[in-house]
ZADO-1210 file (C-alpha; in nm, 4 decimals, padded with zeros to 6 digits):
<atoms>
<atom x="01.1014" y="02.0292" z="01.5022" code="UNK" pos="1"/>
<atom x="01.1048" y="01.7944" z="01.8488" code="UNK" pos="2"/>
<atom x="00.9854" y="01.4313" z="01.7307" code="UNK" pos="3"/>
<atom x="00.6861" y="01.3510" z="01.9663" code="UNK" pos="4"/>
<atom x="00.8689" y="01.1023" z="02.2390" code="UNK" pos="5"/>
<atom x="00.4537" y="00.9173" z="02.2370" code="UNK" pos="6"/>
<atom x="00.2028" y="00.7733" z="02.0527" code="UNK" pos="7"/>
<atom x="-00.0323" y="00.9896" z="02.2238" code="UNK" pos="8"/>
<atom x="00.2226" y="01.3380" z="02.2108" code="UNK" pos="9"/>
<atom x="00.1914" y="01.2328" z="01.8023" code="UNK" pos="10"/>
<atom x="-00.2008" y="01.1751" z="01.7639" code="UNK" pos="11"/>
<atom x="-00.2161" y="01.4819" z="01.9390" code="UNK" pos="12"/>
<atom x="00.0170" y="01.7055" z="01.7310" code="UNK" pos="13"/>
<atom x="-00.0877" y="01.5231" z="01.4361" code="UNK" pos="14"/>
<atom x="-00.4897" y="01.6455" z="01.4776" code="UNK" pos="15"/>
<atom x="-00.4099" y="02.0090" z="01.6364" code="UNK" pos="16"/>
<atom x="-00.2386" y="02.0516" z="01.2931" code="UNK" pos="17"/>
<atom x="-00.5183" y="01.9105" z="01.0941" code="UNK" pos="18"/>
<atom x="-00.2225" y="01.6265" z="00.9220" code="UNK" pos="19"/>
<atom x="-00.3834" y="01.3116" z="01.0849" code="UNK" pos="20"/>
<atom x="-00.5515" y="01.2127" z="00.7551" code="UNK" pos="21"/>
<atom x="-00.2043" y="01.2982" z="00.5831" code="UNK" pos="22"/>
<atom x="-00.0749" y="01.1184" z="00.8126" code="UNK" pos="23"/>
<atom x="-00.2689" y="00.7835" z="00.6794" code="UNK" pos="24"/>
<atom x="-00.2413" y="00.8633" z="00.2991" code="UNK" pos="25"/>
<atom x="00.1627" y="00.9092" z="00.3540" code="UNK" pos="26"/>
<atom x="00.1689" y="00.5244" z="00.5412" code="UNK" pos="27"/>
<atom x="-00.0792" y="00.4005" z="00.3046" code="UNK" pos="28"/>
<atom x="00.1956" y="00.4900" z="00.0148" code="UNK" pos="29"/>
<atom x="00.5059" y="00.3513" z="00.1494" code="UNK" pos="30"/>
<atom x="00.3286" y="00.0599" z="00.2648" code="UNK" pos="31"/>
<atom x="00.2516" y="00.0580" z="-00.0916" code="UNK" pos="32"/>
<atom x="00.5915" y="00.0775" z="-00.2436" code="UNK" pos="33"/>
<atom x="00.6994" y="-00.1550" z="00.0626" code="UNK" pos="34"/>
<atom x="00.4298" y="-00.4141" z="-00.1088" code="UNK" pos="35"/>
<atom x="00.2414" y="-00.4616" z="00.1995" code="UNK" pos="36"/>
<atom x="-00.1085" y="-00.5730" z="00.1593" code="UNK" pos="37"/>
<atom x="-00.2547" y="-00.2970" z="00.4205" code="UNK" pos="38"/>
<atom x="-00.4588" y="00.0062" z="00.3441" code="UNK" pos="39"/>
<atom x="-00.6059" y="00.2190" z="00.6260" code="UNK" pos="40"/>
<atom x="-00.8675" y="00.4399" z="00.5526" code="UNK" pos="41"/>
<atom x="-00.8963" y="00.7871" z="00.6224" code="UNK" pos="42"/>
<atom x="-01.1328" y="00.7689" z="00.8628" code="UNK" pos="43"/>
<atom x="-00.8930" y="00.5286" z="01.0884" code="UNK" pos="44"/>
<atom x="-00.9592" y="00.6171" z="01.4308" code="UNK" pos="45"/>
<atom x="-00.5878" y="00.6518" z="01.5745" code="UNK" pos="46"/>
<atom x="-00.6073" y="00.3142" z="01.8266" code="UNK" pos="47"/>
<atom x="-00.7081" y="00.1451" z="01.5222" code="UNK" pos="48"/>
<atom x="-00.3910" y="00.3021" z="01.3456" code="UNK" pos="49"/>
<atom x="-00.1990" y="00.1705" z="01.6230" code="UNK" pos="50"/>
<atom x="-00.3266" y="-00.1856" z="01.7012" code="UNK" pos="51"/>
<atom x="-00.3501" y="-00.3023" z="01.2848" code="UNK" pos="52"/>
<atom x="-00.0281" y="-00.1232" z="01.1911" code="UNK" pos="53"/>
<atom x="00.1850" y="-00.3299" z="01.5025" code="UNK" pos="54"/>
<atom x="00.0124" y="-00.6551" z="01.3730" code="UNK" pos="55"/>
<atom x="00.1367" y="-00.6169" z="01.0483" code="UNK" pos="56"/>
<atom x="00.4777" y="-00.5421" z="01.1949" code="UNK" pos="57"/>
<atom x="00.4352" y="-00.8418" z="01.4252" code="UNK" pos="58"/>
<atom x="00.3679" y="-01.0353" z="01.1470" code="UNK" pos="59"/>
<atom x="00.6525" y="-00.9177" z="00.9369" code="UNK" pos="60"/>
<atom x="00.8809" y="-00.9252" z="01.1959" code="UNK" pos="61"/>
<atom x="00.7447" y="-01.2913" z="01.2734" code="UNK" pos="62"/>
<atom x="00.7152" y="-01.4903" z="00.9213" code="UNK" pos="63"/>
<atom x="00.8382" y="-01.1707" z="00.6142" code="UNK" pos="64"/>
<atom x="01.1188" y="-01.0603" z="00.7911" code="UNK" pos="65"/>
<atom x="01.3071" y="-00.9242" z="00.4451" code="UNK" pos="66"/>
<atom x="00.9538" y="-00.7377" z="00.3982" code="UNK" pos="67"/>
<atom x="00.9880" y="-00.6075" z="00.7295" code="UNK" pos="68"/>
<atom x="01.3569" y="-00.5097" z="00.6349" code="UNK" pos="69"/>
<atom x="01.2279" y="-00.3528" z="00.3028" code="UNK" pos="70"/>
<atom x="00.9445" y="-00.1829" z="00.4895" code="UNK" pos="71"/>
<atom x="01.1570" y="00.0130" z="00.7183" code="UNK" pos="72"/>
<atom x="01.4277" y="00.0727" z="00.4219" code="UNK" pos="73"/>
<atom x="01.1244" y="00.2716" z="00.2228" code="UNK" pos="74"/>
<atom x="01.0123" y="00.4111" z="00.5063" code="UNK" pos="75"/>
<atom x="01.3175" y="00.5532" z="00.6198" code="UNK" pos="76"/>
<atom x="01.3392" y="00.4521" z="00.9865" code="UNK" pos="77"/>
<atom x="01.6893" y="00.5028" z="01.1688" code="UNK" pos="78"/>
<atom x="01.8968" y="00.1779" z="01.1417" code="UNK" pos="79"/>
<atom x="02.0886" y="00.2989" z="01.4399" code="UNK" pos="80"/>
<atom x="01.7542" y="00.2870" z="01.6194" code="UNK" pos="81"/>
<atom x="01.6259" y="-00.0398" z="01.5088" code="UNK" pos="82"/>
<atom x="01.9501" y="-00.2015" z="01.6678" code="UNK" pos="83"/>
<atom x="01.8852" y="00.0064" z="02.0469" code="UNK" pos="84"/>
<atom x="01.5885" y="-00.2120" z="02.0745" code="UNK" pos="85"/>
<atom x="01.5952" y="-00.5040" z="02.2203" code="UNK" pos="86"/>
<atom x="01.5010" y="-00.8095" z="01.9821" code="UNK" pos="87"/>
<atom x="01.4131" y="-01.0402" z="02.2071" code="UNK" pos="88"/>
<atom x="01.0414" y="-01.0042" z="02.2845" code="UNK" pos="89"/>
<atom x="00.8763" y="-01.0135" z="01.8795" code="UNK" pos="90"/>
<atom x="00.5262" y="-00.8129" z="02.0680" code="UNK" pos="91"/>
<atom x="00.7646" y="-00.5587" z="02.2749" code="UNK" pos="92"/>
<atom x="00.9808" y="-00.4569" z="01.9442" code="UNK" pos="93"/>
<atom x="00.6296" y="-00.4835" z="01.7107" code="UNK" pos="94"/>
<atom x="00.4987" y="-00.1893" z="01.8880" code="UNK" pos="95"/>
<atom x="00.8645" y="00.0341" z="01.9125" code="UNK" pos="96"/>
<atom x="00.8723" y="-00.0283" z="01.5526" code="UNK" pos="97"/>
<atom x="00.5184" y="00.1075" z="01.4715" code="UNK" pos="98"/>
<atom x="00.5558" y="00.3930" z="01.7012" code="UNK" pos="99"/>
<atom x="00.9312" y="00.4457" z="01.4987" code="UNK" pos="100"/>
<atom x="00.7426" y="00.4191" z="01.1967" code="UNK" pos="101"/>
<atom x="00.4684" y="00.6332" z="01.2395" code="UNK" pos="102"/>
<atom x="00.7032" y="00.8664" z="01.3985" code="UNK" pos="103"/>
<atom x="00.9094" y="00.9086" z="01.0571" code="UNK" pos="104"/>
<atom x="00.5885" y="00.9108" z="00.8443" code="UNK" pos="105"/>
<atom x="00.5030" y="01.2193" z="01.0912" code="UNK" pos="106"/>
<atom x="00.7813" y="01.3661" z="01.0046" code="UNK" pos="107"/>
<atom x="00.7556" y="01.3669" z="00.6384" code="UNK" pos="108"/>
<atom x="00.4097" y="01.4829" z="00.6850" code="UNK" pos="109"/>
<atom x="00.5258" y="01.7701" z="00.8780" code="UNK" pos="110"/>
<atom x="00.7915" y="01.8709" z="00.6945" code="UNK" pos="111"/>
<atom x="00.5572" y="01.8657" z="00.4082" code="UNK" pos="112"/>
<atom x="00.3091" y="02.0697" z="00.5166" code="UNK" pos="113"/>
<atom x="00.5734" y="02.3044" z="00.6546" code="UNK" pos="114"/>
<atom x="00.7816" y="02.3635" z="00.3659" code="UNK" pos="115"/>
<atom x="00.5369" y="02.3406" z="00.0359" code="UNK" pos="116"/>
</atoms>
C-alpha cells in the first residue's frame, strides 16, 4: 500500500473505494478515546473534514497541548514524523498534522477493509 502523499490523492482513494464514511466513523472513535469533544458526521463533506479537524489541532496544539500529545499517541501517528516538521508556525504544523492524521486513520481503514 503507497500512503497518498495529498489531501486530495486521499479523498480521492478514500471515495473510489467507497471507505470515506469509514473513514469518519474510524476518526470519530479515536477522537473519542483521545477525549476530544469533536464528532463529524457521516455526511462531512471532505473540505469540511479538513478545515474543523486542523482547528481542533490548532487548538490543541495552541492551549491542550498534552491532549494534542495524547491525540496523536491513540491515533498512532509517527513520532519520527511529528519532529521533521517544523514547529514554528502553530497554522503551518495544524494542517501537516491533520493531513498525518487522517493519513494514519486511512490507513487503518484500508487495511481494514483489505484484510477482514
Amino acid at each position: 500500500m503507497s500512503l497518498p502523499s495529498n489531501f486530495e490523492d486521499l479523498i480521492v482513494a478514500a471515495e473510489q473505494l467507497q471507505l470515506y464514511k469509514k473513514l469518519i466513523l474510524q476518526l470519530n472513535k479515536d477522537l473519542l478515546y483521545a477525549n476530544i469533544d469533536l464528532e463529524l458526521d457521516k455526511e462531512t463533506l471532505p473540505t469540511s473534514l479538513k478545515l474543523v479537524l486542523q482547528e481542533t489541532v490548532y487548538d490543541l496544539i495552541n492551549s491542550k497541548f498534552s491532549d494534542y500529545l495524547n491525540l496523536l499517541y491513540i491515533i498512532d501517528v509517527s513520532e519520527a514524523k511529528i519532529r521533521n516538521l517544523d514547529g514554528s508556525d502553530a497554522l503551518r504544523l495544524s494542517e501537516d498534522v491533520t493531513f498525518m492524521i487522517l493519513q494514519r486513520e486511512w490507513q487503518k481503514v484500508w487495511y481494514k477493509s483489505k484484510y477482514s
